[in-house]
N, C-alpha and C positions, 0 to 999 in steps of 0.2 A: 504494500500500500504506500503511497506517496505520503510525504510528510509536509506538502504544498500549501500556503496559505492564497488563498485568493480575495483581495478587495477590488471590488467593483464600486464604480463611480471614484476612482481614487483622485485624480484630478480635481475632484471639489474641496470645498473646506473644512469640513468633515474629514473624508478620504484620507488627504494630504497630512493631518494630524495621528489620525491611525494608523498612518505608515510611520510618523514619527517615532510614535510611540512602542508600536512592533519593534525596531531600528533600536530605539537609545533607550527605551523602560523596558521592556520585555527582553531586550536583547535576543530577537529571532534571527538567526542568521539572513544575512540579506537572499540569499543564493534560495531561500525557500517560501519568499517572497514574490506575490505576480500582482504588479497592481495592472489592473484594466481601466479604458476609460475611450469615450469616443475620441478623443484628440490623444493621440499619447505623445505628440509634441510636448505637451504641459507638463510628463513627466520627468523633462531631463534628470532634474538633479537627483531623482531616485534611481535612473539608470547609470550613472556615474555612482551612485555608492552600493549597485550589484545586483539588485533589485530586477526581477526581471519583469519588461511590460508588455501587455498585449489590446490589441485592439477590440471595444466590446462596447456594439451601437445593441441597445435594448429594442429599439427601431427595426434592426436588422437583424433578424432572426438566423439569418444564413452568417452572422458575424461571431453566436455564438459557443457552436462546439468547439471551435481552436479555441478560445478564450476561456473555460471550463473544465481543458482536457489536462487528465492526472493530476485535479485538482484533488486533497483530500476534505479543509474545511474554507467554505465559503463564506463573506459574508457581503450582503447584497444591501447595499443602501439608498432606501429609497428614493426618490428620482426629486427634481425640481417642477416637475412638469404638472403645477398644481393650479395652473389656470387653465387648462384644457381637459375639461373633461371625459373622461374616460381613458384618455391617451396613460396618463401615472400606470393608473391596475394596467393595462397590456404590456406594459414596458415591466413590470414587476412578474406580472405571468410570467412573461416570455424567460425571463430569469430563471426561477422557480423552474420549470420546466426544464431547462437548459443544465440547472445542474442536477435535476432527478436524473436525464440522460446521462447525464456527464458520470452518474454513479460517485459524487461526492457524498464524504461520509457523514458531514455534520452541517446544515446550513445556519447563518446568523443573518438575521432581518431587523435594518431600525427602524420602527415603529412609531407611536403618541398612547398616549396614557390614552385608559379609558376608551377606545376604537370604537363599541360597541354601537348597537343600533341608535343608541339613544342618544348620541354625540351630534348637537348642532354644529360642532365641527364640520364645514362642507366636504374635506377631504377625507373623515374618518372612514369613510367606507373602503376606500381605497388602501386604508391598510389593515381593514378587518377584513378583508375577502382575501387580502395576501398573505395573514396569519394562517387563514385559515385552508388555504393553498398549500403552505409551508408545510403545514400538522398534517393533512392529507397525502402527501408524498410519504409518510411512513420514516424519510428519515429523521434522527433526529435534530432537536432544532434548539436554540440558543434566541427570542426573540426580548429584544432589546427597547421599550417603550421610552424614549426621551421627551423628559419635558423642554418646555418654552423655554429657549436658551436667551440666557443673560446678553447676547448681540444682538440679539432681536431688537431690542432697546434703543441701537444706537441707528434705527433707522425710522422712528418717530421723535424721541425723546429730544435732540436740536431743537425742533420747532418747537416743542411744547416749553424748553426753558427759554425760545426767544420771545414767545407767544407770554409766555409766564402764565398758558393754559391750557390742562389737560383735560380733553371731552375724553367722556368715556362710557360707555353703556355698561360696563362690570359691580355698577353697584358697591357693596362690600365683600364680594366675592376675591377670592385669596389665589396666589398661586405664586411656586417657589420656580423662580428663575435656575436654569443651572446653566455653569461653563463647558461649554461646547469641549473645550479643551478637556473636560473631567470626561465627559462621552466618551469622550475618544481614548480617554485613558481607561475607561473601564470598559470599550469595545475590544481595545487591544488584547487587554487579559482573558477576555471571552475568548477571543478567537485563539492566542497562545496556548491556550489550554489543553490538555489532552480529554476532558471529559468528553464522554460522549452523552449525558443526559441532558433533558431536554428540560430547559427551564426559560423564565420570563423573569426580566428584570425590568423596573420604571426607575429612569434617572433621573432624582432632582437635587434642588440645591438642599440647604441645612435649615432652609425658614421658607414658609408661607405669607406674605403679604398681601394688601389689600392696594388699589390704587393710590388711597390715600398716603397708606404707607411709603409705598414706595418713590410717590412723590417727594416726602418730607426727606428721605433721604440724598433722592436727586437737588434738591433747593440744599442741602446740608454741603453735598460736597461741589455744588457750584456757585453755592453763595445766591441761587435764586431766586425768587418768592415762585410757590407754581400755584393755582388754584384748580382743585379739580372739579371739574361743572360734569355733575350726572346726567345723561342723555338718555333718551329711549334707543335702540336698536338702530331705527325706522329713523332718528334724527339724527343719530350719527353716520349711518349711510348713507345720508343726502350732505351731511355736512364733508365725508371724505369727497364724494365725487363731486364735490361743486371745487374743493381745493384741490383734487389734483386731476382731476380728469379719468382716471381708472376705469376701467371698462366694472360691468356691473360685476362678474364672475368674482374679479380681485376686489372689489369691496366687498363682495358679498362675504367672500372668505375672512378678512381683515374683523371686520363686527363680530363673526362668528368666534372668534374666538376672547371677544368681551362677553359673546351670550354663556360661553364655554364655561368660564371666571364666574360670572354670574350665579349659574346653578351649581355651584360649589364643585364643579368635577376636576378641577383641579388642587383641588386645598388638602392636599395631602402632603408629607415628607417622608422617604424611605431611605434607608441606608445602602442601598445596592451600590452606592459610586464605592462606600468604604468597603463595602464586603468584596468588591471585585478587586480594586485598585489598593488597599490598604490602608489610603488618606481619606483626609474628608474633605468634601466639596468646595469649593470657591465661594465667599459671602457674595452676595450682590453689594453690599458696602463698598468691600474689596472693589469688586468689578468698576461699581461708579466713579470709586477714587481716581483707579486707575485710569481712566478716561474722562475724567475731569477735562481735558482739552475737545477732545471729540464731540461731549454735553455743549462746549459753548461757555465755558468757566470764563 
């Protein structure tokens, strides 16, 4: 049996971290190493420290048995492809599929908390049909549920400290931000692993917040006043698309996950960053300090 690790989608920012960390935390030999990815232009400097890369369009079905073959564990991260509907699940099939062919021995899928039917999350469906795709293939599986990552942040949060105002439809609904960079450190140890049991992990950070909250610490560490003005759903989707123009799909998505916040489905904290990785998670404190320039300090 192969001893081959394979990440798909490595190229992204995610990807690009979990090779890191395979590479300098895990210490996996480079040489057992396959990152995939449609461009493997973007992989240079992984193929300069041994790393071997291959090309793997989820588009292009004919692209995937060289990209899968003598893989032993996979791990498959799901796609960007979140304003076109239905396109995500086919790209994630075709994966799924690709490596039950491929006879890999342990698949790894990252996920969203929570998936289930009941997720006004517009995407969730998209990664509950592909759990449940994974689990159906019989083999075993490693499925990796991430929360709202703490970067997320920094592609609203500008405006709202220049605004010095946060619309929001979440209510006092809570949810613990985590560092992409801890995912990726505790996707690493998943896949390093020799288990072969089939478990589910949700990554979040060490605390649950509310908007308010997290406000008062964004004005803390940039000196801002921020005020949060509660909105319906229905007003904050007309107030996104009147300020940036968005197509409906991508607003519709963006509210969904204040509706998310809202019904409490995210306000939980779990330890799986420490139980995989041995540390504990990055505060959002931390995070905002650290980006004190990027907020608009």
């Amino acid at each position: 049996m192969s001893d081959k690790l394979l990440v798909t989608g490595a190229s992204g920012q995610l990807g690009r971290l979990v090779l890191h960390h395979l590479l300098e935390t895990q210490k996996v030999r480079p040489q057992r190493i396959v990152a995939a990815s449609r461009d493997t232009s973007k992989l240079a400097e992984f193929t300069a420290k041994g790393v071997e890369v291959r090309k793997a369009d989820f588009d292009d079905e004919t692209s995937l048995p060289a990209a899968f073959e003598g893989i032993d564990r996979v791990l498959i991260i799901s796609t960007d492809a979140v304003g076109e509907p239905g396109k995500r699940l086919r790209q994630h099939l075709a994966a799924v599929e690709a490596a039950k062919k491929a006879g890999v021995a342990h698949i790894l899928y990252t996920s969203m908390p929570k998936p289930d039917a009941g997720s006004p999350v517009t995407f969730a469906g998209d990664h509950r049909e592909t759990e449940e795709s994974v689990k159906a293939t019989g083999i075993p599986y490693t499925i990796i549920r991430n929360s709202w990552y703490q970067e997320n942040l920094l592609g609203s949060l500008p405006q709202v400290v220049s605004s010095g105002k946060w619309y929001s439809s979440a209510g006092d609904g809570r949810v613990s931000h985590v560092a992409r960079d801890d995912t990726a450190a505790a996707i690493a140890a998943a896949l390093a692993s020799s288990t072969n049991e089939s478990a589910i992990y949700t990554l979040t950070g060490p605390t649950s917040f509310t908007t308010a909250e997290i406000a008062a610490q964004v004005s803390e560490a940039t000196g801002k006043p921020i005020e949060v003005v509660k909105v319906s759903d229905e007003a904050l989707a007309e107030g996104i698309k009147a300020a940036t123009g968005l197509p409906a799909p991508v607003v519709n998505l963006i509210v969904s996950f204040d509706t998310n916040t809202r019904l409490g489905r995210v306000d939980f904290v779990t330890d799986d960053v420490r139980k995989l990785t041995g540390r504990e998670p990055a505060s959002l404190r931390a995070f905002l300090n650290a980006n004190k320039a990027s907020l608009g300090a």
